[in-house]
N, C-alpha and C positions, 0 to 999 in steps of 0.2 A: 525908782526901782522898788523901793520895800513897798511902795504904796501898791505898787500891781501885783506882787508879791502876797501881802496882806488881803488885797481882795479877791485874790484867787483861791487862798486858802477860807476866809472866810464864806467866798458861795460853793465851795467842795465841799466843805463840811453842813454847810444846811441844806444843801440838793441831796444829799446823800441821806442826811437825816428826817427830810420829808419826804422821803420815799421809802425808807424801814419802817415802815407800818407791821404792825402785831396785832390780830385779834383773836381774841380768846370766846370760845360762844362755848355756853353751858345750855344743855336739855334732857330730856328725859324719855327715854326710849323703852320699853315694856316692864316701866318702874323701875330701872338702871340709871341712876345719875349719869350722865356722857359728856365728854368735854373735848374740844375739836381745837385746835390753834391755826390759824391762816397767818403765813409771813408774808408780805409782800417781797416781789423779785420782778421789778420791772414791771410788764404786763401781764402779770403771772404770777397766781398766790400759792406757794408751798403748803400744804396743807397736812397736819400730822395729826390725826385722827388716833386715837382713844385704840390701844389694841396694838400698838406699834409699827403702820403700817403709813409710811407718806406718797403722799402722789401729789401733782402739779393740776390747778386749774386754772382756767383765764377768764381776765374780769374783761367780761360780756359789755359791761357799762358801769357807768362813774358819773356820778356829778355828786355837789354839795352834800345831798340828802343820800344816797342811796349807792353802795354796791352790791354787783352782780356778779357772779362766778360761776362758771359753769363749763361743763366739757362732756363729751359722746363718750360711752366708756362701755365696756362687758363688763354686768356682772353675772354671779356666779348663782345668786341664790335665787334668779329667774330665769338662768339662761340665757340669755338675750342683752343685747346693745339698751343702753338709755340716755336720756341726756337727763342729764343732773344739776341742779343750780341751787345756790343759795343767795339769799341776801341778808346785806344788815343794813338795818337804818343807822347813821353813824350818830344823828343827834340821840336818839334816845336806844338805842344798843339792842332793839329787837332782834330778832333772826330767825328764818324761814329757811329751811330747807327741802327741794322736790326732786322728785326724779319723773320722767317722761319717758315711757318705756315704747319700744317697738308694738304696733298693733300684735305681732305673732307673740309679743311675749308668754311664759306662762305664770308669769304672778303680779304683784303689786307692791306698790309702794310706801311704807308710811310716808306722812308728810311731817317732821319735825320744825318743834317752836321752841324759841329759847331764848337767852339774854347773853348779851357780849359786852368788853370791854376791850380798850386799847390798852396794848403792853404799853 
């Protein structure tokens, strides 16, 4: 009984902890230092953005090398719908970030480059 005991606390506790993923991505926005945080939450990164404002995206794709996040949103300073994505490369901590805006839009995107690290 302790042994079933013992191994259900031991894989609770490591399933649990390879899936509280943290990354931290630094970049530079019109000579502004910007710093973003992504929690992982299931299939779905908590994202608390520089400015005090968080919102939820979901990771698009996963393997070894590479996440993807991303979600349709309104924003404000185009008026219009976009779809938004970032990635990081996990081996060497790149990061890209885009947004894909509606044809009617009326403005445009920067594309943001930066450097992340895992909490």
């Amino acid at each position: 009984m302790k042994k079933i005991l013992l191994s259900f606390l031991l894989v609770t506790v490591f399933s649990s902890t390879a899936f509280s993923e943290t990354w931290i991505c630094s970049y530079t926005f019109d000579n502004v230092s910007e710093t973003t945080m992504y929690e992982r939450k299931g299939n779905y990164f908590k994202v608390y953005a520089q400015g005090a404002y968080e919102y939820f995206e979901k990771i698009i794709f996963e393997d070894d090398e590479y996440i993807a996040i991303g979600d349709l949103g309104y924003y404000d300073s185009i008026e219009s719908n976009a779809f938004h994505i970032q990635i990081i490369e996990k081996l060497t901590g790149l990061y890209n970030s885009n947004s894909i805006s509606v044809p009617s839009s009326k403005g445009e995107f920067a594309s943001l480059e930066g450097k992340c690290f895992v909490k």
